[in-house]
VMD Tcl script that draws the C-alpha trace (Angstrom):
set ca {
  {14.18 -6.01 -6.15}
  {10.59 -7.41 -6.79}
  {12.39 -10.97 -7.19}
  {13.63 -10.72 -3.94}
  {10.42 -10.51 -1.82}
  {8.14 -13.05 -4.31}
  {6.50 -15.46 -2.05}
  {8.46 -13.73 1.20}
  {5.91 -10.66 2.22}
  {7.88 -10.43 5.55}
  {11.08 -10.07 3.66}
  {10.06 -6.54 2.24}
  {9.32 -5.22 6.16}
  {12.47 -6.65 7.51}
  {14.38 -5.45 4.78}
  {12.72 -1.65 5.23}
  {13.48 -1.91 9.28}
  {17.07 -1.98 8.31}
  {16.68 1.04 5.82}
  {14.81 2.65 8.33}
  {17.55 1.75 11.35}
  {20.63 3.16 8.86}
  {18.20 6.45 7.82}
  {17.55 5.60 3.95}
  {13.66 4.59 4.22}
  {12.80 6.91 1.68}
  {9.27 8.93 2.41}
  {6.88 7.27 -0.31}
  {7.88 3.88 1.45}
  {8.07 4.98 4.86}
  {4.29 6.35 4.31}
  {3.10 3.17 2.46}
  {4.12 1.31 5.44}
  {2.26 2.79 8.07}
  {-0.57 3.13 5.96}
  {-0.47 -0.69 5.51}
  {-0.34 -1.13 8.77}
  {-3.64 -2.63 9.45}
  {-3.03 -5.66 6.70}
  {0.43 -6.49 8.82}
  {-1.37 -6.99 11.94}
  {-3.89 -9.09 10.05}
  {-1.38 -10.59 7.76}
  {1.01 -11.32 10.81}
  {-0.95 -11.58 13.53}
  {1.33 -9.21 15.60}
  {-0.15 -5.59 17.38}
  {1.04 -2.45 16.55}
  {3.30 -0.66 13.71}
  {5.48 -2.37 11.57}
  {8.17 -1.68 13.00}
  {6.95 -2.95 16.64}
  {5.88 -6.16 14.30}
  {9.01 -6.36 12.69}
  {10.50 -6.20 16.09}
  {7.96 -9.12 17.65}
  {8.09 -11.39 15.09}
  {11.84 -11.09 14.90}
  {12.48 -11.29 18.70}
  {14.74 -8.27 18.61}
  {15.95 -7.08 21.75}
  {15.67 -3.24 22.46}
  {18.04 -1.04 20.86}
  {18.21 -2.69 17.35}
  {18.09 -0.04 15.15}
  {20.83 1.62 16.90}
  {22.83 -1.39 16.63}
  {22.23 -1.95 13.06}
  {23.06 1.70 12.31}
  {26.88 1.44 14.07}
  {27.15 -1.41 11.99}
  {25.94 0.70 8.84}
  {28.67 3.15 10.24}
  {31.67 0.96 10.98}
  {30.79 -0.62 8.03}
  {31.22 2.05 5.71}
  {34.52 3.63 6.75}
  {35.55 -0.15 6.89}
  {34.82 -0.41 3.00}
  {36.15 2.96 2.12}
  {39.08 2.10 3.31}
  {39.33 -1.38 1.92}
  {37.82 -0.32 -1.79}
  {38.01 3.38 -1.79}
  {33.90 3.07 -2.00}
  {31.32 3.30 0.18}
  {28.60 0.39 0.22}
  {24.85 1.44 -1.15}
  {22.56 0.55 1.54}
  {20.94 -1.57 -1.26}
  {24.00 -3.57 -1.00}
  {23.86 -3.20 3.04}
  {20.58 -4.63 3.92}
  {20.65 -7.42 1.13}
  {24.29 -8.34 2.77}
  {22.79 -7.81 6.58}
  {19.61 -9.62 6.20}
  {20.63 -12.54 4.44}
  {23.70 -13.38 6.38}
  {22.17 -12.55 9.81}
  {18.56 -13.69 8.77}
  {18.76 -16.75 6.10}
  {14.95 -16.78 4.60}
}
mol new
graphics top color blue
foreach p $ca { graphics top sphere $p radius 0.5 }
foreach p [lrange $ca 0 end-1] q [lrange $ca 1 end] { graphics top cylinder $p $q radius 0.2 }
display resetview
């Protein structure tokens, strides 16, 4: 995934909101990020955590991460019963971001 966020910085905290929203932000990440918080307010000249940054610079109305988790949820029994198999959320976020959020 390193290819992914070269040259986008604000690609790898939009892409770990969603994680976080659908409950895979795995705990060495999840701690990284709030320990980098400081640097995203610099970097991004936004005010609190990243996820309150994510949500500024994104303009995302209240309630997003519940949103983006029935989507997750739908999504999944949608697949399982198309394919048989359930999408990673790999496969989720890279789908959700870059058709909802073109960067």
């Amino acid at each position: 995934m390193t290819d992914r966020y070269e040259g986008k910085p604000f690609l790898r905290l939009l892409d770990s909101y969603v994680l976080d929203a659908i409950g895979h932000l795995d705990e060495a990440n999840a701690r990284w990020l709030t320990e980098a918080e400081p640097h995203f307010r610099a970097t991004f000249g936004e005010k609190g955590t990243w996820r309150e940054i994510v949500e500024a610079r994104m303009r995302f109305p209240a309630g997003m991460p519940a949103a983006i988790r029935e989507l997750w949820d739908k999504g999944r029994v949608r697949a399982l019963a198309a394919n048989g198999v359930e999408p990673t959320p790999g496969q989720f976020i890279r789908q959700f971001v870059d058709t909802n959020f073109p960067h």
